[in-house]
C-alpha positions in Angstrom: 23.0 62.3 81.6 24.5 58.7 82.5 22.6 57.2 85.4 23.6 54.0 86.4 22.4 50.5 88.6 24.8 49.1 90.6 24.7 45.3 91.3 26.7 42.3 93.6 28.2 39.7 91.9 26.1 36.5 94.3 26.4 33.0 93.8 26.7 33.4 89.7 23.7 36.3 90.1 23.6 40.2 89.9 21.9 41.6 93.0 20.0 44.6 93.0 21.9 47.3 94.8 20.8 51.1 94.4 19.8 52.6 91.3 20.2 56.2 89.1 23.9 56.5 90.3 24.8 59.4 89.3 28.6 59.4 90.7 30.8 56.2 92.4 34.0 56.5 94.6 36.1 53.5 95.0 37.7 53.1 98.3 40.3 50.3 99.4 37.6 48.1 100.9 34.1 49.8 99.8 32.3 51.4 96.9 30.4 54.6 97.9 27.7 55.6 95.1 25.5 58.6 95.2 22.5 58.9 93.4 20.5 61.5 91.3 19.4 62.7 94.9 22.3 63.0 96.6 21.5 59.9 98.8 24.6 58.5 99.9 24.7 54.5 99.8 28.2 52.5 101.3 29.0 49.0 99.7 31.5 46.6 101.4 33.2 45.4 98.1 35.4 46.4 95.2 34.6 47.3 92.0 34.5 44.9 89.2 33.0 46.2 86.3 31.4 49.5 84.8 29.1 49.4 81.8 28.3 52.7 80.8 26.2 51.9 77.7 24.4 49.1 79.8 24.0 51.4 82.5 25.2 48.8 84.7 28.3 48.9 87.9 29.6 45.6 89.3 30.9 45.2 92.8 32.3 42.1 94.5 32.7 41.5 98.1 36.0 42.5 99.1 38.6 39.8 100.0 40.6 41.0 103.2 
Protein backbone atom coordinates (compact mmCIF):
# COMPACT_ATOMS: atom_id res chain seq x y z
CA UNK A 1 0.00 0.00 0.00
CA UNK A 2 1.10 3.72 -1.19
CA UNK A 3 0.26 6.17 1.48
CA UNK A 4 1.25 9.51 0.87
CA UNK A 5 1.93 13.31 2.69
CA UNK A 6 0.70 16.09 1.02
CA UNK A 7 2.51 19.49 1.36
CA UNK A 8 2.12 23.58 0.14
CA UNK A 9 4.61 24.86 -1.84
CA UNK A 10 5.25 28.49 0.91
CA UNK A 11 7.60 31.02 0.44
CA UNK A 12 10.47 28.34 -1.07
CA UNK A 13 9.13 25.71 1.91
CA UNK A 14 6.92 22.54 2.00
CA UNK A 15 4.17 22.90 4.47
CA UNK A 16 2.78 20.11 6.27
CA UNK A 17 -0.68 19.35 5.04
CA UNK A 18 -2.37 15.93 5.93
CA UNK A 19 -0.74 12.78 5.97
CA UNK A 20 -1.35 8.66 4.94
CA UNK A 21 -3.32 9.86 1.78
CA UNK A 22 -4.53 7.11 0.61
CA UNK A 23 -6.50 8.62 -2.65
CA UNK A 24 -6.37 12.53 -4.17
CA UNK A 25 -8.99 14.20 -6.64
CA UNK A 26 -7.96 17.14 -8.49
CA UNK A 27 -10.63 19.68 -9.05
CA UNK A 28 -10.33 23.04 -11.15
CA UNK A 29 -9.49 25.17 -8.13
CA UNK A 30 -8.88 22.56 -5.09
CA UNK A 31 -7.23 19.19 -4.29
CA UNK A 32 -9.47 16.89 -2.20
CA UNK A 33 -7.33 14.02 -0.44
CA UNK A 34 -8.70 11.34 1.65
CA UNK A 35 -6.82 9.43 4.02
CA UNK A 36 -6.31 5.75 5.26
CA UNK A 37 -9.53 6.79 7.37
CA UNK A 38 -11.74 8.00 5.10
CA UNK A 39 -11.26 11.58 6.54
CA UNK A 40 -12.01 13.92 3.92
CA UNK A 41 -9.49 17.08 3.84
CA UNK A 42 -10.29 20.13 0.96
CA UNK A 43 -7.06 22.16 -0.26
CA UNK A 44 -7.51 25.50 -2.17
CA UNK A 45 -4.73 24.90 -4.72
CA UNK A 46 -3.66 22.86 -7.69
CA UNK A 47 -1.56 20.06 -7.97
CA UNK A 48 2.06 20.36 -8.69
CA UNK A 49 3.82 17.40 -8.12
CA UNK A 50 3.34 13.58 -7.11
CA UNK A 51 6.24 11.56 -5.78
CA UNK A 52 5.16 8.18 -5.28
CA UNK A 53 8.49 6.69 -4.26
CA UNK A 54 9.05 9.71 -1.84
CA UNK A 55 5.68 9.37 -0.67
CA UNK A 56 5.29 12.97 -1.20
CA UNK A 57 2.04 15.30 -3.13
CA UNK A 58 2.73 18.98 -4.03
CA UNK A 59 -0.05 21.54 -4.17
CA UNK A 60 0.21 25.24 -4.95
CA UNK A 61 -2.21 27.89 -4.29
CA UNK A 62 -4.35 28.28 -7.12
CA UNK A 63 -4.08 31.46 -9.32
CA UNK A 64 -7.68 32.70 -10.23
Amino acid sequence: MCLSTVYKKEDGENVYLCKNVARVIPGEHEVTCYDLMGRKTVIAGVLVDIDLMENMILVKEAEL
